[in-house]
N, C-alpha and C positions, 0 to 999 in steps of 0.2 A: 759202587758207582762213584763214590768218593774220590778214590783213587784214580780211577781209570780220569777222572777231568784234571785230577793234578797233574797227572803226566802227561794227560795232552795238552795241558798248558805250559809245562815245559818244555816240552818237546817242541811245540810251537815258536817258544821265546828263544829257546837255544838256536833254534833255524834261521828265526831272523836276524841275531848277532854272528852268529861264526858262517853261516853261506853268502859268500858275494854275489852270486847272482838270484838268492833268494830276497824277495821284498815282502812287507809285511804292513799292516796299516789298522784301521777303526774302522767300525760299520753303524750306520744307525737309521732306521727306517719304521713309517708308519704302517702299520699291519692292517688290511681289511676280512675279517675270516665270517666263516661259518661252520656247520658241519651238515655233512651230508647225513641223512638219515634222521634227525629230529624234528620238531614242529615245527620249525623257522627253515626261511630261505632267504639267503642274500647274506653280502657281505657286511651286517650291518652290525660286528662288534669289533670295535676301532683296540689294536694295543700295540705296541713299539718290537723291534727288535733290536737288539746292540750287541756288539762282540768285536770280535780282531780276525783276521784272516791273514796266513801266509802265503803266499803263490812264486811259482818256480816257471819260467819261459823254455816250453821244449823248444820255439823258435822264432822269430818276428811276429807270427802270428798268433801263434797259440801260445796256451798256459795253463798248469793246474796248479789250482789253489785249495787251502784247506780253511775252512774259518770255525770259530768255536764262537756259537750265541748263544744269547736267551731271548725267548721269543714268546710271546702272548698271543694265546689264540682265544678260537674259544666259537659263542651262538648270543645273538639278541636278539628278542622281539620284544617292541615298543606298544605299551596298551592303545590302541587305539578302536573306535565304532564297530570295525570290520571283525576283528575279532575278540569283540565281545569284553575288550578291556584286561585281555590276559596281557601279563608279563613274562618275560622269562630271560635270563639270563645267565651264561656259562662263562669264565674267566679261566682257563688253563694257560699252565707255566710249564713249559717247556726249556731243557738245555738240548741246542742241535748240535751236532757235527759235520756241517756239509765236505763233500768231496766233490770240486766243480771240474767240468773240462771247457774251459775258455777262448774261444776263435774270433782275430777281429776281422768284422766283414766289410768297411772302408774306414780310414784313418781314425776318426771319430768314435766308430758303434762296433762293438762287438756282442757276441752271443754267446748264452753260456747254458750249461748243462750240467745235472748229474744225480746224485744221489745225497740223500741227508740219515744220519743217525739221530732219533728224537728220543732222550727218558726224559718221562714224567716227572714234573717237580712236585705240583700241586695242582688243587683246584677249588673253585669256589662257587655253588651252582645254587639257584636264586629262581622260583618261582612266586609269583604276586607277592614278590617285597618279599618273602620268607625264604628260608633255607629248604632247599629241596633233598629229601634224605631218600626217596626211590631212586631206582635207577641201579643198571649196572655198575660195577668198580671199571677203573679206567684202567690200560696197560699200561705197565709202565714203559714198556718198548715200544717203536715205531721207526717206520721207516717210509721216507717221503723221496717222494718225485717232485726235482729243483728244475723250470728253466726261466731262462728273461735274457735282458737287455742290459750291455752297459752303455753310456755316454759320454764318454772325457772331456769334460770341462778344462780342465789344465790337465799337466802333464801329473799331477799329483791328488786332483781331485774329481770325483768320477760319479754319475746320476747313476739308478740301480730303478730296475721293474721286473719284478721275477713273481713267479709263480708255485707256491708251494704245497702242494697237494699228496697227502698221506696214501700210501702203497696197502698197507696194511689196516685194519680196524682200529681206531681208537679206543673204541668199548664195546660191546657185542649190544645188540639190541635190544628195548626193557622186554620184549616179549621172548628176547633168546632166538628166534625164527632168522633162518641164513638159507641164502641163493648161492647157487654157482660163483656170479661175481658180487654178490654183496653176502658180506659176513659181518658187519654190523656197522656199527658211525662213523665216517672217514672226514676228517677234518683240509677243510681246503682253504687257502690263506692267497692275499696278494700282497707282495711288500713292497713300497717304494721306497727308496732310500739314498744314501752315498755312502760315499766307500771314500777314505782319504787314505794317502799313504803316507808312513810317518818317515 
């Protein structure tokens, strides 16, 4: 897996230098996630994402782009009366590969779409202040469904609301039990962010 990021960060950076009509820039956005499938609901565990993306214009309108990040997801719940003073919290590291297909729908806003490749980097899971050792292993593959909004602020810098929601299980369920469309924990994030171009 090593390897495969070293070359796509080559392959990235070689794009950006040697194609003329390839552009390339920085991302960085505030993440709100959860996972579907565990004790908790809502997006209430805050973590960033950053990376670079390259994009290539099939025409005035449209564009694909590729970006390479790292992204923090993960699950919180806050002790509180209602539920009894439990805590719990999940911290996953994620490296993504998204592949977007980008249309602008008036000067200003475009929409964007596609897919992302997600390996597992790490993780660090936290029940009542302690380290939580149940539980399934996590995959180290995944694969998410990307879409949102951009904004252009200037011709160089751009607002970002996307929606990032896992295709695939993140980890099979602690009781192992799987439905038709649910095969265990599927992790679902919303990122705002910018996007600059360098």
């Amino acid at each position: 897996m090593r390897s495969f990021i070293l070359i796509t960060i080559s392959v990235f950076f070689i794009s950006v230098l040697k194609g003329q009509d390839f552009k390339g820039g920085i991302n960085l956005a505030l993440v709100g996630s959860q996972v579907a499938g565990d004790c908790c609901s809502g997006y209430h565990k805050a973590g960033i994402k950053v990376g670079g993306y390259v994009s290539y214009p099939i025409n005035r309108d449209a564009m694909i782009s590729m970006e390479l990040n790292y992204i923090q997801k993960g699950s919180r719940q806050n002790p509180t009366e209602d539920n009894d003073f439990q805590s719990y919290r999940l911290n996953l590291h994620y490296a993504e590969l998204p592949f977007l297909f980008q249309y602008r729908i008036i000067e200003e806003l475009s929409a964007e779409g596609g897919l992302a490749y997600g390996y597992f980097i790490g993780k660090k899971e936290e029940a009542n202040f302690q380290d939580a050792v149940a539980g399934k292993p996590f995959n180290k593959h995944n694969l998410n469904f990307l879409i949102g909004f951009y904004y252009n602020v200037t011709e160089r810098f751009r607002l970002n609301l996307r929606s990032n929601n896992s295709i695939l299980p993140i980890r099979p369920h602690t009781s192992g039990a799987t439905r038709l469309f649910n095969q265990g924990q599927y992790s679902d994030a919303i990122c705002l962010g910018i996007q600059f171009e360098l």
